[in-house]
C-alpha positions as a LaTeX table, in Angstrom:
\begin{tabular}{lrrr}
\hline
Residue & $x$ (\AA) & $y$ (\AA) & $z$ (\AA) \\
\hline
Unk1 & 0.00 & 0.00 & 0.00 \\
Unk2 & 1.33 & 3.32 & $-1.04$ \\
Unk3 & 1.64 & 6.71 & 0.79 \\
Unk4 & $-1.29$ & 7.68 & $-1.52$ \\
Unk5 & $-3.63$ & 5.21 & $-0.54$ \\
Unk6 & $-2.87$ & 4.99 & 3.26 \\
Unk7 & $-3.98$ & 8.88 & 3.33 \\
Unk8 & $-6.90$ & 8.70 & 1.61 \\
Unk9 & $-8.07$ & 5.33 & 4.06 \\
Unk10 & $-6.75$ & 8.13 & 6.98 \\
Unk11 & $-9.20$ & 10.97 & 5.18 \\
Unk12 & $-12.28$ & 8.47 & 4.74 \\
Unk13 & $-12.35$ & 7.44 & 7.99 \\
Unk14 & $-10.32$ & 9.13 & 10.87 \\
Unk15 & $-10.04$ & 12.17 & 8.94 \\
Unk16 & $-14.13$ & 12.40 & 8.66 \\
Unk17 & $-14.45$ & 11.88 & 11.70 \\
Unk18 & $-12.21$ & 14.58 & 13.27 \\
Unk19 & $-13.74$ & 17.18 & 10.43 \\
Unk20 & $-17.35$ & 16.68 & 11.97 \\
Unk21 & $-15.83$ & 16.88 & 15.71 \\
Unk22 & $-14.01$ & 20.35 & 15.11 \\
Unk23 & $-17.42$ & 21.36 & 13.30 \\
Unk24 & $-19.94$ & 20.68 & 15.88 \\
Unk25 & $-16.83$ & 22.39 & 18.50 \\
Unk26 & $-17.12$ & 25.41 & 16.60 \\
Unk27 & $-20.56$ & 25.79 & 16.23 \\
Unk28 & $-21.13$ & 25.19 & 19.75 \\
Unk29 & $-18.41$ & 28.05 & 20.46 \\
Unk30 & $-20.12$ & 30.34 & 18.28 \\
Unk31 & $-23.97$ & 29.79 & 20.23 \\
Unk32 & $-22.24$ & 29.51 & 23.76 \\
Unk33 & $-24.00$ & 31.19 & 26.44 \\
Unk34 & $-23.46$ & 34.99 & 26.60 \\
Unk35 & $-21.23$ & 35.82 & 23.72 \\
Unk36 & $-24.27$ & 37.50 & 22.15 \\
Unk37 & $-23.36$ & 40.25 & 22.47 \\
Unk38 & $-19.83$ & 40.31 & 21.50 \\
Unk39 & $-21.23$ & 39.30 & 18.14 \\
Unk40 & $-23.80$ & 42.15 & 18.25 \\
Unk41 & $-20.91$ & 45.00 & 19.04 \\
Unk42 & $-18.75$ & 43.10 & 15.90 \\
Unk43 & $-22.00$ & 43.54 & 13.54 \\
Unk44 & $-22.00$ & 47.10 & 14.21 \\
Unk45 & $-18.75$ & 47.54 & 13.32 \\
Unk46 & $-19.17$ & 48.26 & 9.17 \\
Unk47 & $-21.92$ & 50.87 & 10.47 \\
Unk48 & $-19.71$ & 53.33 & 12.52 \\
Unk49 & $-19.26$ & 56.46 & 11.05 \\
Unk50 & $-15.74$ & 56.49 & 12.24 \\
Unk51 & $-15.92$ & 59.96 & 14.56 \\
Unk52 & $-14.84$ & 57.32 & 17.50 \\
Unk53 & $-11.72$ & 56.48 & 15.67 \\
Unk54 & $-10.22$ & 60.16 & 15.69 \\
Unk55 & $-11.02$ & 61.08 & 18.81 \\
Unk56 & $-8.30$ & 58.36 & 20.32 \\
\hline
\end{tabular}
């Protein structure tokens, strides 16, 4: 068995597997209790007229 076909026996299985697991990590990060509004402050971001910016 070549290099070739040991990774793609890794990807179908193992590799699958550990694709799903940091997918269902991250969406559970992203709807985690109380970062709503975190992602609310970063939405309004595009909107600011920028006046907050030159007063620093």
């Amino acid at each position: 068995m070549g290099t070739y076909d040991t990774l793609r026996h890794f990807a179908d299985s193992w590799g699958l597997l550990a694709m799903f697991v940091f997918f269902l990590a991250m969406v559970l990060f992203v709807f985690r209790r109380g970062s709503k509004a975190r992602y609310e402050e970063a939405a309004q971001i595009p909107l600011r007229n920028g006046s907050e910016d030159k007063e620093q």
